[in-house]
NUTOR-311164 format. One record per residue: z, y, x of N, C-alpha, C in turn; residue number from 1. Coordinates in steps of 0.001 Angstrom, whole numbers, always signed. Layout:
// NUTOR-311164
<node><n_c3>Z</n_c3><n_c2>Y</n_c2><n_c1>X</n_c1><ca_c3>Z</ca_c3><ca_c2>Y</ca_c2><ca_c1>X</ca_c1><c_c3>Z</c_c3><c_c2>Y</c_c2><c_c1>X</c_c1><seq>NUM</seq></node>
...
END
This chain:
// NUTOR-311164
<node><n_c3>+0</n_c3><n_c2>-1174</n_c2><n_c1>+846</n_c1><ca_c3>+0</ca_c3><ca_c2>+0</ca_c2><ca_c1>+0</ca_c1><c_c3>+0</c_c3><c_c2>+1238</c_c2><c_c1>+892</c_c1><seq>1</seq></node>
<node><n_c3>-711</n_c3><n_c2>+2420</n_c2><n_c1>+481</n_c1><ca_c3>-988</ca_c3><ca_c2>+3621</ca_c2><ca_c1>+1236</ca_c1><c_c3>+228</c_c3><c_c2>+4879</c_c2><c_c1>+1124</c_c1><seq>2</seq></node>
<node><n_c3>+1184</n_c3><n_c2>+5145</n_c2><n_c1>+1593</n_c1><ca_c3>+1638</ca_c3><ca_c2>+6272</ca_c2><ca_c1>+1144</ca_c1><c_c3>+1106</c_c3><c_c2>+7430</c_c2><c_c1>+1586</c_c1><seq>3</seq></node>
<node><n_c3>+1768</n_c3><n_c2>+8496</n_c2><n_c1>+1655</n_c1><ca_c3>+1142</ca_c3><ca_c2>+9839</ca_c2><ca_c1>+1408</ca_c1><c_c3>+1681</c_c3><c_c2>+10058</c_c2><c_c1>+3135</c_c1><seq>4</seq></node>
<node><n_c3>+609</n_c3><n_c2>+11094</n_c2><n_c1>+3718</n_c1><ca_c3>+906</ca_c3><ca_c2>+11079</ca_c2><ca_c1>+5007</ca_c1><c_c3>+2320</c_c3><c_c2>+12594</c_c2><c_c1>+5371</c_c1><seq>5</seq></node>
<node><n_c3>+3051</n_c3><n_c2>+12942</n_c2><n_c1>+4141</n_c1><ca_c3>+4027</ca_c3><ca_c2>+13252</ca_c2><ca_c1>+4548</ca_c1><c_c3>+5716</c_c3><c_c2>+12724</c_c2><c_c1>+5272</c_c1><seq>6</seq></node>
<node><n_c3>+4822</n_c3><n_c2>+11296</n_c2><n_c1>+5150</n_c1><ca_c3>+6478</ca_c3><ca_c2>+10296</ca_c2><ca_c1>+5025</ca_c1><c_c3>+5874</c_c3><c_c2>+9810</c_c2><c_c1>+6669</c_c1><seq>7</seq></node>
<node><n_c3>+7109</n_c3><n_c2>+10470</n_c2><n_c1>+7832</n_c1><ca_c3>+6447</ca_c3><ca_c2>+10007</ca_c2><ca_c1>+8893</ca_c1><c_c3>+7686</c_c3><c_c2>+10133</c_c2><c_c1>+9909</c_c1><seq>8</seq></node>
<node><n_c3>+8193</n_c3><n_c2>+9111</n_c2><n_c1>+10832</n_c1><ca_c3>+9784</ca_c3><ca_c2>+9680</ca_c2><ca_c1>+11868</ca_c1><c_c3>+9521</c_c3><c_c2>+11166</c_c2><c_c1>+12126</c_c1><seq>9</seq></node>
<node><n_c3>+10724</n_c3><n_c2>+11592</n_c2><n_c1>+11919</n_c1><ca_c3>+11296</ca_c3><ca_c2>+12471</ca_c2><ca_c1>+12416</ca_c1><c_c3>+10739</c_c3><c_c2>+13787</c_c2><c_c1>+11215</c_c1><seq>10</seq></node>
<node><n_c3>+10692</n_c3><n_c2>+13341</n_c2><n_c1>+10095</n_c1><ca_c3>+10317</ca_c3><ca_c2>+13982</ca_c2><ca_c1>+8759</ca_c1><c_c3>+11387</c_c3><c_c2>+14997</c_c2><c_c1>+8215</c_c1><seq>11</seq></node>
<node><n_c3>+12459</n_c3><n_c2>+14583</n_c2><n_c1>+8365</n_c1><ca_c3>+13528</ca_c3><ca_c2>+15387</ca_c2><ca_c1>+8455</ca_c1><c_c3>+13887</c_c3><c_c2>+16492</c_c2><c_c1>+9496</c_c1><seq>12</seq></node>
<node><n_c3>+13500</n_c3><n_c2>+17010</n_c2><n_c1>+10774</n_c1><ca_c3>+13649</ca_c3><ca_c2>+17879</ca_c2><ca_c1>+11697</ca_c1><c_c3>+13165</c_c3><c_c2>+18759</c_c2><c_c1>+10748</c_c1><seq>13</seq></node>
<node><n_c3>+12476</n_c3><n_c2>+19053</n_c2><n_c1>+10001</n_c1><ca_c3>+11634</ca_c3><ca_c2>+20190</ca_c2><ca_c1>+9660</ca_c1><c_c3>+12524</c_c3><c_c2>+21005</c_c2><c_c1>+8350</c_c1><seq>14</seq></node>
<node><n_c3>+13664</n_c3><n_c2>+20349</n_c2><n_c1>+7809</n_c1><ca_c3>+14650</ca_c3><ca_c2>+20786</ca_c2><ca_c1>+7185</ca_c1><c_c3>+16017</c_c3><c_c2>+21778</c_c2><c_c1>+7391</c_c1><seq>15</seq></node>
<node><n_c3>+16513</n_c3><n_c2>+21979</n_c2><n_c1>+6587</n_c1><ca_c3>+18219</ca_c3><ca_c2>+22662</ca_c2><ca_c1>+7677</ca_c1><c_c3>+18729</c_c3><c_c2>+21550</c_c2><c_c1>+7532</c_c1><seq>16</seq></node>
<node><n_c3>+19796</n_c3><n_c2>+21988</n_c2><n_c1>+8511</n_c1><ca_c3>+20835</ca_c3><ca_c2>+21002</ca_c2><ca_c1>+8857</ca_c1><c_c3>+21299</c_c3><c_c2>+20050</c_c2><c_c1>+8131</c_c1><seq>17</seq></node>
<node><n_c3>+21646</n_c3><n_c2>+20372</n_c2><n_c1>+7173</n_c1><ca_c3>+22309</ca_c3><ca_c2>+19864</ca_c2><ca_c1>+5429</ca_c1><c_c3>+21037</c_c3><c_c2>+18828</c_c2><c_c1>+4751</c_c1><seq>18</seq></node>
<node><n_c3>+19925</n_c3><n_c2>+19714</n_c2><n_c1>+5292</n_c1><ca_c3>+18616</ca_c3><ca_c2>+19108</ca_c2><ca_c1>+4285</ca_c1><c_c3>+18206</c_c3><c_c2>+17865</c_c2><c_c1>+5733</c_c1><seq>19</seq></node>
<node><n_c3>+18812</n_c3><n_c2>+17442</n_c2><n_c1>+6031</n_c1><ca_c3>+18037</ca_c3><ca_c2>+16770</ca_c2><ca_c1>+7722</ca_c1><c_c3>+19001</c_c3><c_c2>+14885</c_c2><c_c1>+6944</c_c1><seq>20</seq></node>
<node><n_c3>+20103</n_c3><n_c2>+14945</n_c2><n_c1>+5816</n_c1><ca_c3>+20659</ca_c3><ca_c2>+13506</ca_c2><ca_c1>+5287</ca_c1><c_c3>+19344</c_c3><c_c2>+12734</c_c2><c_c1>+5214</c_c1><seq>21</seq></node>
<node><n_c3>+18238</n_c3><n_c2>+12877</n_c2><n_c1>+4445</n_c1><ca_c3>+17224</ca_c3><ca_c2>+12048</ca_c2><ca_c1>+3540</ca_c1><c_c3>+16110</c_c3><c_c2>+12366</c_c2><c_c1>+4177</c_c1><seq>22</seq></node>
<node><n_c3>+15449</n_c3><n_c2>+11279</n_c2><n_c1>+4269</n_c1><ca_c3>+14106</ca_c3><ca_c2>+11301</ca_c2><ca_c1>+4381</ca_c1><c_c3>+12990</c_c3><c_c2>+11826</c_c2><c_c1>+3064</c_c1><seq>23</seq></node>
<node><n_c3>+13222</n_c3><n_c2>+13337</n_c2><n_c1>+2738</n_c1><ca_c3>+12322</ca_c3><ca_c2>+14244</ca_c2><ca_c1>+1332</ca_c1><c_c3>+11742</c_c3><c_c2>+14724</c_c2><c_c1>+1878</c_c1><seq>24</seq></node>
<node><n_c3>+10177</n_c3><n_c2>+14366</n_c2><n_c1>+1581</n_c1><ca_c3>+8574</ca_c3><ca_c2>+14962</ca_c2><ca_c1>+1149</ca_c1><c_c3>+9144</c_c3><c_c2>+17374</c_c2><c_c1>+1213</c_c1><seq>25</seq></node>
<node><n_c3>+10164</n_c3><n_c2>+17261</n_c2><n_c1>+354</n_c1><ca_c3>+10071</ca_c3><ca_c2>+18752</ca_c2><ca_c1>+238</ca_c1><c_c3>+11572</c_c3><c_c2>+19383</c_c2><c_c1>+836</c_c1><seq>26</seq></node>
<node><n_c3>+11928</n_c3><n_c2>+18381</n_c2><n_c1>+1737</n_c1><ca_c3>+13001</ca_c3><ca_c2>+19193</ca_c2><ca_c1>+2480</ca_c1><c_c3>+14303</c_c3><c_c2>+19261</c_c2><c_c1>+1485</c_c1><seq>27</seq></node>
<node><n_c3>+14220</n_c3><n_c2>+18692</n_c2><n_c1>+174</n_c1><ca_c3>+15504</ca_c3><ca_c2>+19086</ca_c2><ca_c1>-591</ca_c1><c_c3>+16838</c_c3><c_c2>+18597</c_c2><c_c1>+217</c_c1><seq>28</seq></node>
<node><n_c3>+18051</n_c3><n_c2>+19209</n_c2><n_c1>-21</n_c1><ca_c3>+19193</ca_c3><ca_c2>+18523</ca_c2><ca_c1>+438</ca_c1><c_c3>+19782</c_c3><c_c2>+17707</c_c2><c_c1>-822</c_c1><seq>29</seq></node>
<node><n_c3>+20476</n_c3><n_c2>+16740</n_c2><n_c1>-523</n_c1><ca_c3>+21133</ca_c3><ca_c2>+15626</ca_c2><ca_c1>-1393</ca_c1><c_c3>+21494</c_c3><c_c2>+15605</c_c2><c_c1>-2448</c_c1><seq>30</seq></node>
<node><n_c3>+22324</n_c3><n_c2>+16864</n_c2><n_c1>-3050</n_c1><ca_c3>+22524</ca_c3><ca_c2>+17287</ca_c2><ca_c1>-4481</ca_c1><c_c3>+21225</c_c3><c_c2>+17614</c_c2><c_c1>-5293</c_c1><seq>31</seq></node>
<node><n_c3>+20538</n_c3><n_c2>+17788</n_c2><n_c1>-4540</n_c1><ca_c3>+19534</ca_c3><ca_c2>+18463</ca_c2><ca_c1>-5710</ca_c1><c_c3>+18787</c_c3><c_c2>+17279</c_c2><c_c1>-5864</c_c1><seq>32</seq></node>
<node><n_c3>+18037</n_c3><n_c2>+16214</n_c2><n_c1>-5594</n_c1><ca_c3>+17938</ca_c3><ca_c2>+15047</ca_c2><ca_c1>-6018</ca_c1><c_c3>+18354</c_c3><c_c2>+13470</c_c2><c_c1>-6188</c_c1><seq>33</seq></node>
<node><n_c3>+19758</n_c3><n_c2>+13854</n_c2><n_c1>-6255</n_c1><ca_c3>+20513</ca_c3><ca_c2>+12487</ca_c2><ca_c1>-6437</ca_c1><c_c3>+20421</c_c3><c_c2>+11635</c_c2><c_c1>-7696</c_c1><seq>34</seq></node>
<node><n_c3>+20639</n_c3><n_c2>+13059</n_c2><n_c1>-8673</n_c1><ca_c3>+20644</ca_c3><ca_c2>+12179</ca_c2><ca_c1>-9858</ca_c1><c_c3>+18987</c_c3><c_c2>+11465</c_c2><c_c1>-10599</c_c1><seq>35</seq></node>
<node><n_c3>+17838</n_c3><n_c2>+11487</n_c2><n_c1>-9611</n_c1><ca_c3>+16927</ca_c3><ca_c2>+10702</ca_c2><ca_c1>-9687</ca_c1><c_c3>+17319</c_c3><c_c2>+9306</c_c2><c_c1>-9532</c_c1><seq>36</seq></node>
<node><n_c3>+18263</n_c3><n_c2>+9020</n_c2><n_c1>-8487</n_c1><ca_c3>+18557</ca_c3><ca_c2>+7715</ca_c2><ca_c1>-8197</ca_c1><c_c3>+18846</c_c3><c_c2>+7358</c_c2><c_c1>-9413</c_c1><seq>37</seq></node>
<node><n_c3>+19607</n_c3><n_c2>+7372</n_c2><n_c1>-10133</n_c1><ca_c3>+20167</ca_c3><ca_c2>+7000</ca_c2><ca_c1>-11731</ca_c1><c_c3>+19170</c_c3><c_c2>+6539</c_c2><c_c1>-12877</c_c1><seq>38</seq></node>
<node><n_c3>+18426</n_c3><n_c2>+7111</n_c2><n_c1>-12433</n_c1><ca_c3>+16857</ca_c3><ca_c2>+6952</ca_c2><ca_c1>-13185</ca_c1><c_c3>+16177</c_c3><c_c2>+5942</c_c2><c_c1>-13117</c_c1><seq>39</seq></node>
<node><n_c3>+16455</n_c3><n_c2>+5234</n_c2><n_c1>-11374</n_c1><ca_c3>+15825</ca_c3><ca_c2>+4032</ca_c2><ca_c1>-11378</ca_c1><c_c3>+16588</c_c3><c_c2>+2617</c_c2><c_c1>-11723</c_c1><seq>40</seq></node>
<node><n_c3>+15112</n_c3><n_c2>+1637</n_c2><n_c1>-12105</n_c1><ca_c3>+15499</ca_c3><ca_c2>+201</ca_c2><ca_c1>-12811</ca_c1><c_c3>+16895</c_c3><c_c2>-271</c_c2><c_c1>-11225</c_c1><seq>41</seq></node>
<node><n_c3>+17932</n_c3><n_c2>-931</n_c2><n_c1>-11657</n_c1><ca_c3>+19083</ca_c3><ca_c2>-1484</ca_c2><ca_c1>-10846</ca_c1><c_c3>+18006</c_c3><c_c2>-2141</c_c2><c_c1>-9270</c_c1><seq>42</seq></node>
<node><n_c3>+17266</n_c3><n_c2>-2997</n_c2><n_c1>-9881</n_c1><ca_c3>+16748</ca_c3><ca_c2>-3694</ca_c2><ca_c1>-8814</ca_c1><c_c3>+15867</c_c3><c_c2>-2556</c_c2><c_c1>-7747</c_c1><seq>43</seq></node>
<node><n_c3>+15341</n_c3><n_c2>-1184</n_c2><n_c1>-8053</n_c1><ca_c3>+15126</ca_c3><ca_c2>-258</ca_c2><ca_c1>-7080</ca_c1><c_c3>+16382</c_c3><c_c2>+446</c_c2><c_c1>-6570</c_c1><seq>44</seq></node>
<node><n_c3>+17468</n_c3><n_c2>+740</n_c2><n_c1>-7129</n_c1><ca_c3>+18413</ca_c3><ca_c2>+1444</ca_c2><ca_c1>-6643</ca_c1><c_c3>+19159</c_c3><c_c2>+532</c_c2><c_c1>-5788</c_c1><seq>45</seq></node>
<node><n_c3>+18803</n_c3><n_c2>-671</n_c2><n_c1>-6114</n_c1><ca_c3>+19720</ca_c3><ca_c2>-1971</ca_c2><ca_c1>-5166</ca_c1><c_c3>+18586</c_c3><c_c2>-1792</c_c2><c_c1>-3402</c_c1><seq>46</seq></node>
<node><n_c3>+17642</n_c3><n_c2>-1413</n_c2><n_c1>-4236</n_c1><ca_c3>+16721</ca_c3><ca_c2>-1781</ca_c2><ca_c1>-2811</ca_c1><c_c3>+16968</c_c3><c_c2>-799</c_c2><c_c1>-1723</c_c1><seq>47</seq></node>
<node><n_c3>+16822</n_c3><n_c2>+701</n_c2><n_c1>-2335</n_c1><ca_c3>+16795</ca_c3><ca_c2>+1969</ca_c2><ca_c1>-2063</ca_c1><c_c3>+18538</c_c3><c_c2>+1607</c_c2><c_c1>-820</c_c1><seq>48</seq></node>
<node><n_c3>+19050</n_c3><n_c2>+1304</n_c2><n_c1>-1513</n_c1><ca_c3>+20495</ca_c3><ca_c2>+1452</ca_c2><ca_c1>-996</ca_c1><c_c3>+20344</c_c3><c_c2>+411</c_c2><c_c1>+66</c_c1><seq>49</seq></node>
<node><n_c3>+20171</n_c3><n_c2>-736</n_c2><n_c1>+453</n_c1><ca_c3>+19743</ca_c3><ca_c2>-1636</ca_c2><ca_c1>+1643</ca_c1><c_c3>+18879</c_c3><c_c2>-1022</c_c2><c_c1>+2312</c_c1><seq>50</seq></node>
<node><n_c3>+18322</n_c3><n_c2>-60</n_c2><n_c1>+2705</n_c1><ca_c3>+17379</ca_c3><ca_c2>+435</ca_c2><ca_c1>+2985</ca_c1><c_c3>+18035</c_c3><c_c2>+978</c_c2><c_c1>+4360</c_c1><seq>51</seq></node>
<node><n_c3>+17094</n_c3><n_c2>+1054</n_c2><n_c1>+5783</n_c1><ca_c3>+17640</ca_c3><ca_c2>+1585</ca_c2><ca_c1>+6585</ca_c1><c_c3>+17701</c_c3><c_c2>+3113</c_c2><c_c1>+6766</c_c1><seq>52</seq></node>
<node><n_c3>+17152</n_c3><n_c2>+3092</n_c2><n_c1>+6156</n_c1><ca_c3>+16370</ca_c3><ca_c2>+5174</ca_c2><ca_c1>+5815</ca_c1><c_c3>+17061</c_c3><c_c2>+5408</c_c2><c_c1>+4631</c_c1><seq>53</seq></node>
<node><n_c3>+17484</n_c3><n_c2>+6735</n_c2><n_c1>+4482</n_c1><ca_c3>+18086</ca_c3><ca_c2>+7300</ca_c2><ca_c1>+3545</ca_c1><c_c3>+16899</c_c3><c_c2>+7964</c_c2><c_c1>+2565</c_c1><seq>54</seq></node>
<node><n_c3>+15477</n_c3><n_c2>+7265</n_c2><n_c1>+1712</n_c1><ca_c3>+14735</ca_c3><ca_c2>+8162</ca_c2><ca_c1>+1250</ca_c1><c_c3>+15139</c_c3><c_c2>+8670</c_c2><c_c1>-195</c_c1><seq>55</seq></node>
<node><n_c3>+14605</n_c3><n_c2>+9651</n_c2><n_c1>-25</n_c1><ca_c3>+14661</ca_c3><ca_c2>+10208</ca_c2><ca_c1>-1249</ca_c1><c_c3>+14066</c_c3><c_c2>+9510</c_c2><c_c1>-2536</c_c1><seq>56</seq></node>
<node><n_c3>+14691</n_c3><n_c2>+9098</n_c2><n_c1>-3511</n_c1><ca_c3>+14241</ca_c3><ca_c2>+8868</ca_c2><ca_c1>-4948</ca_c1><c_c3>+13384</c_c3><c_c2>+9786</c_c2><c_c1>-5622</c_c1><seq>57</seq></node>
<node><n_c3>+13724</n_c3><n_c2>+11117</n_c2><n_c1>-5768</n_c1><ca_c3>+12877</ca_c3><ca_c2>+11625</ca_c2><ca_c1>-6205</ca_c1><c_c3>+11592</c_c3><c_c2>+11660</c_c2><c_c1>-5679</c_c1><seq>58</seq></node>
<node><n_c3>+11395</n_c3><n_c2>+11764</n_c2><n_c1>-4780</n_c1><ca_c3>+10106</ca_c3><ca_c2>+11936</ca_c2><ca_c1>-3709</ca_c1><c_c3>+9090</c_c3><c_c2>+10267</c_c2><c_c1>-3565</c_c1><seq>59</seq></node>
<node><n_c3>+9890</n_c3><n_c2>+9318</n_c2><n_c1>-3181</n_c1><ca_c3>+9745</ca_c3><ca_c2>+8024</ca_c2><ca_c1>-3784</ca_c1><c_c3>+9029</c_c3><c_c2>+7663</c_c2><c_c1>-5193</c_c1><seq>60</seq></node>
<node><n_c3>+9798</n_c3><n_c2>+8371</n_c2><n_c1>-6154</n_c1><ca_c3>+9374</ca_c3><ca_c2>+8272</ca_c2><ca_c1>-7786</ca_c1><c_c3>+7908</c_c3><c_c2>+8837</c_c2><c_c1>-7889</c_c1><seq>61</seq></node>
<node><n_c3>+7957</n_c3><n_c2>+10309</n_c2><n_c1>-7299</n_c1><ca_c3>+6440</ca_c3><ca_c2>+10716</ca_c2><ca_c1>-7192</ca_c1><c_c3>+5812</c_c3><c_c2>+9778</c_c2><c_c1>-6383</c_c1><seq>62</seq></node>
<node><n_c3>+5766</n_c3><n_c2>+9128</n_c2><n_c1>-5440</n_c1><ca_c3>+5003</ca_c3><ca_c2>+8639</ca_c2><ca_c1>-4874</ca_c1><c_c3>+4169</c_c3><c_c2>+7119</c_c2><c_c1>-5876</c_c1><seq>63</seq></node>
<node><n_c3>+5764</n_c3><n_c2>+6866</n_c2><n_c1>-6537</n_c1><ca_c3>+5462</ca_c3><ca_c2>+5073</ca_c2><ca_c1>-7180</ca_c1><c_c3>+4587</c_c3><c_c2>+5982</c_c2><c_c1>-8473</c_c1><seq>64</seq></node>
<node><n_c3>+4384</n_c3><n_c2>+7066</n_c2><n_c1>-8889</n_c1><ca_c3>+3681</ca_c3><ca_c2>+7592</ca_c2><ca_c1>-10179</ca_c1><c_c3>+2836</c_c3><c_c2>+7546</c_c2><c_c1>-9856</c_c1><seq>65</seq></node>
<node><n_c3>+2414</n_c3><n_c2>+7873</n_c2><n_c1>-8956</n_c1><ca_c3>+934</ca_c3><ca_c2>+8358</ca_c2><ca_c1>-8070</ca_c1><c_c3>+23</c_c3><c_c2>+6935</c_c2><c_c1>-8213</c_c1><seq>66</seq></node>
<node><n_c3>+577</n_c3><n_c2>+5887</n_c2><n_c1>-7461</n_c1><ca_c3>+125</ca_c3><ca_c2>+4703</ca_c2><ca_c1>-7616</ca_c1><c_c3>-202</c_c3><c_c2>+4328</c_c2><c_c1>-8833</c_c1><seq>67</seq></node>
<node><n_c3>+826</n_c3><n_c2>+4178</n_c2><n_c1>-9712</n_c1><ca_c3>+806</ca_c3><ca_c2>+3888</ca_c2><ca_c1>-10825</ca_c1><c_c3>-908</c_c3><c_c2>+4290</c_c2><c_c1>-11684</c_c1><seq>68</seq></node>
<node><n_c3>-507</n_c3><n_c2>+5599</n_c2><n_c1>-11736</n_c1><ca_c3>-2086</ca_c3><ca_c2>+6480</ca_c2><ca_c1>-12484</ca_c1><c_c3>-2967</c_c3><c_c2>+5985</c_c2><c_c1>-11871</c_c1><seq>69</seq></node>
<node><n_c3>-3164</n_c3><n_c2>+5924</n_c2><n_c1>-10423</n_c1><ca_c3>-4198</ca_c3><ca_c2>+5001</ca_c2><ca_c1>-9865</ca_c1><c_c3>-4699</c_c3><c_c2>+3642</c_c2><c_c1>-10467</c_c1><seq>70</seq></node>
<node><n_c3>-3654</n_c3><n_c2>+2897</n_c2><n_c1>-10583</n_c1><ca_c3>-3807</ca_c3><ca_c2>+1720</ca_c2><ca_c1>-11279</ca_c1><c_c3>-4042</c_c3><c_c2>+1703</c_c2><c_c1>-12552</c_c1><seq>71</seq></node>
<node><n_c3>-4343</n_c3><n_c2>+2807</n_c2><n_c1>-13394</n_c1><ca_c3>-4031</ca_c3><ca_c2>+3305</ca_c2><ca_c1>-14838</ca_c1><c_c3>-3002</c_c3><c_c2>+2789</c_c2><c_c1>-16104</c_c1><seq>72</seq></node>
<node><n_c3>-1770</n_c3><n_c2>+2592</n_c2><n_c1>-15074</n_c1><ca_c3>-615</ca_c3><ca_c2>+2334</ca_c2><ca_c1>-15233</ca_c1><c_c3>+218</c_c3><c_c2>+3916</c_c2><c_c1>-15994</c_c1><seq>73</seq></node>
<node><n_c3>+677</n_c3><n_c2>+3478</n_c2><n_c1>-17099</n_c1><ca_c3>+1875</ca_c3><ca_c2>+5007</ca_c2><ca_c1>-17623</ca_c1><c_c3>+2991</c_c3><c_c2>+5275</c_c2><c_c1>-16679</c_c1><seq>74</seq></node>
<node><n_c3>+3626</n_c3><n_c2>+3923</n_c2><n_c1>-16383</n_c1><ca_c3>+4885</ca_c3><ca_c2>+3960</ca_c2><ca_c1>-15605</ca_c1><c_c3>+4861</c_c3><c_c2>+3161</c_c2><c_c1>-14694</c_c1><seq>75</seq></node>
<node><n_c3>+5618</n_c3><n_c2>+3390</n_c2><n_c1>-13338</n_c1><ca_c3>+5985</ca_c3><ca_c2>+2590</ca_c2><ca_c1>-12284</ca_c1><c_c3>+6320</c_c3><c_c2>+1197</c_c2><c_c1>-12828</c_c1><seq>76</seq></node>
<node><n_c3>+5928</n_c3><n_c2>-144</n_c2><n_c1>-11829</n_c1><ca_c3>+6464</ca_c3><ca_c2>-1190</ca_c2><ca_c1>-12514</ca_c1><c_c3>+7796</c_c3><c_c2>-1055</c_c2><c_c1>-11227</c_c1><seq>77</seq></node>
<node><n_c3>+8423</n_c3><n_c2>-2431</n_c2><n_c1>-11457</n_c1><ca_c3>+9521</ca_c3><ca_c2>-2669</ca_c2><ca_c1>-10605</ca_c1><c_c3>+8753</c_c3><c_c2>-3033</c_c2><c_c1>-9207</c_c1><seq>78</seq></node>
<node><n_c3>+7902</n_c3><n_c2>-3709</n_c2><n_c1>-9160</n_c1><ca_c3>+7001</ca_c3><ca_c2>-4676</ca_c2><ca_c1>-8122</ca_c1><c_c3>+6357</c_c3><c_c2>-3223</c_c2><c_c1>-7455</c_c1><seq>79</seq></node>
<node><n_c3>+5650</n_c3><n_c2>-2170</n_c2><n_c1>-8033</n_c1><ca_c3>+5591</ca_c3><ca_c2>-1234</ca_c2><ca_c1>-7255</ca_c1><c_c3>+6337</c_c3><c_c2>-39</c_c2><c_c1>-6317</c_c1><seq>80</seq></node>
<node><n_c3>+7850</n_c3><n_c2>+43</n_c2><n_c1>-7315</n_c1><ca_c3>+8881</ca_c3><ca_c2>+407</ca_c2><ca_c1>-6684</ca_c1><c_c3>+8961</c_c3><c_c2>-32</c_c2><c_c1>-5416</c_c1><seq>81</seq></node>
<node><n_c3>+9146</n_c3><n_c2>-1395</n_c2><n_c1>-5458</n_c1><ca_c3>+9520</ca_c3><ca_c2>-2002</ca_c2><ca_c1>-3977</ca_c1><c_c3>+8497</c_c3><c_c2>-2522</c_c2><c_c1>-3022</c_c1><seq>82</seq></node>
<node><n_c3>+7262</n_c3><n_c2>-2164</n_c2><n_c1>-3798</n_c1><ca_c3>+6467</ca_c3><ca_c2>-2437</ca_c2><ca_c1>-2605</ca_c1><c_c3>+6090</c_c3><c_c2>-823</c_c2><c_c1>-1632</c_c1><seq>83</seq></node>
<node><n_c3>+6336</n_c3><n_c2>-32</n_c2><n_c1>-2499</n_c1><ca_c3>+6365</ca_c3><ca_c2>+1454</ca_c2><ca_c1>-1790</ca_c1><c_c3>+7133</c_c3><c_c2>+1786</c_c2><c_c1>-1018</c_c1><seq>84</seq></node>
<node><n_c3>+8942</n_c3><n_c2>+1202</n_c2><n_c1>-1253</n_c1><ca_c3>+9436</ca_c3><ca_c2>+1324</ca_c2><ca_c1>-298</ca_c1><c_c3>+9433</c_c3><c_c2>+753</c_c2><c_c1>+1193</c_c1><seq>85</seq></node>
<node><n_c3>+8881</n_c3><n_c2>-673</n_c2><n_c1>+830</n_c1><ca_c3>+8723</ca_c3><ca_c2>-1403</ca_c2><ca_c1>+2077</ca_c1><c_c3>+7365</c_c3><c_c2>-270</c_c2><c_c1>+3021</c_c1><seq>86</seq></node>
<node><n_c3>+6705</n_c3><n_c2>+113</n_c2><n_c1>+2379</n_c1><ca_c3>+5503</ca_c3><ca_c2>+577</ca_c2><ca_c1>+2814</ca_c1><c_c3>+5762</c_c3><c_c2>+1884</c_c2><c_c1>+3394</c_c1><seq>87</seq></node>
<node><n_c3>+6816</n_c3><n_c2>+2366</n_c2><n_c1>+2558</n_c1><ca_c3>+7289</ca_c3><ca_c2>+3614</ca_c2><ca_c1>+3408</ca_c1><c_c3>+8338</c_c3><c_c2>+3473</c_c2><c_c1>+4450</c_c1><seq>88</seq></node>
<node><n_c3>+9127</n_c3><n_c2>+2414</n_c2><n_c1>+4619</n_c1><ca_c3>+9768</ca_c3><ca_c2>+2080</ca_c2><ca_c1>+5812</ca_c1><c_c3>+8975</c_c3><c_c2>+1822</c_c2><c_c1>+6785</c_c1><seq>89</seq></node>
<node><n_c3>+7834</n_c3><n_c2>+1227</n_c2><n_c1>+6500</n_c1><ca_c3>+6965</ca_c3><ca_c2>+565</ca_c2><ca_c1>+7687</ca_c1><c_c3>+6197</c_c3><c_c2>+1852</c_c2><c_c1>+8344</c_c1><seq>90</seq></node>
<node><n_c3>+5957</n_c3><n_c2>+2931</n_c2><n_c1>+7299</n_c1><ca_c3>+5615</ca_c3><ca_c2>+4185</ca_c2><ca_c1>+7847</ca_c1><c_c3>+6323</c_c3><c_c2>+5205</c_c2><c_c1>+8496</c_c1><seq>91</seq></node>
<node><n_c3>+7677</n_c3><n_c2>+4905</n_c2><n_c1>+8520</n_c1><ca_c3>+9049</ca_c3><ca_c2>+6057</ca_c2><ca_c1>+9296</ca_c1><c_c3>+9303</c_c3><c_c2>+5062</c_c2><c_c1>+10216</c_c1><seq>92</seq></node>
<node><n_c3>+9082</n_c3><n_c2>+3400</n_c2><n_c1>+10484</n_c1><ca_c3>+8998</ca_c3><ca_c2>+3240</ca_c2><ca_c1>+11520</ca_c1><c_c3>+8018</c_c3><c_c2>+3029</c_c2><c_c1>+12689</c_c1><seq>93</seq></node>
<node><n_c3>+7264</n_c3><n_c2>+3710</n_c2><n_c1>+12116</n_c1><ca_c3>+5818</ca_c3><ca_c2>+3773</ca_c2><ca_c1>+13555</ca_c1><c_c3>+6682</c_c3><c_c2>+5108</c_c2><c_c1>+14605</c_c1><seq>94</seq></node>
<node><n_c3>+5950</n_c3><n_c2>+5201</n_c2><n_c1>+15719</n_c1><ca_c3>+6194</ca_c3><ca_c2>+5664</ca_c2><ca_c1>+17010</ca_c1><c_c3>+7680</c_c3><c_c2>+5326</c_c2><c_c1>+17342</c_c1><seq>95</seq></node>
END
């Protein structure tokens, strides 16, 4: 699966200090998209949380939508949830 070429090491330097917790597409710091996590099915928030990267859900969610419409899918399935994340780990761990 392709993610978006904002998700890349060291994605976080480009934030403040505060905003440098999560790996977010838009630099947010932690409060302002937490309660996305809540949003997702148990078996993504289970994944999200094993995860060695702290990514962002919200940013994540856009990403699994994106796919989704591609596929001419309404909503994320579960199977795409977690195949995005694997795909975006595999992309914060290159270099």
């Amino acid at each position: 699966m392709k993610v978006g070429a904002g998700w890349r090491p060291g994605m976080e330097q480009r934030s403040s200090l505060d905003g440098r917790q999560v790996k977010c597409l838009i630099n947010d710091e932690g409060h302002v998209w937490i309660s996305w996590h809540d949003r997702l099915p148990p078996p993504v928030r289970h994944r999200l949380a094993e995860s060695v990267f702290n990514i962002c859900p919200a940013c994540m969610t856009i990403e699994a939508r994106r796919v989704a419409a591609a596929r001419g899918l309404r909503q994320p399935t579960i199977r795409i949830y977690l195949d995005l994340i694997k795909a975006i780990e595999r992309k914060l761990k290159e270099e």
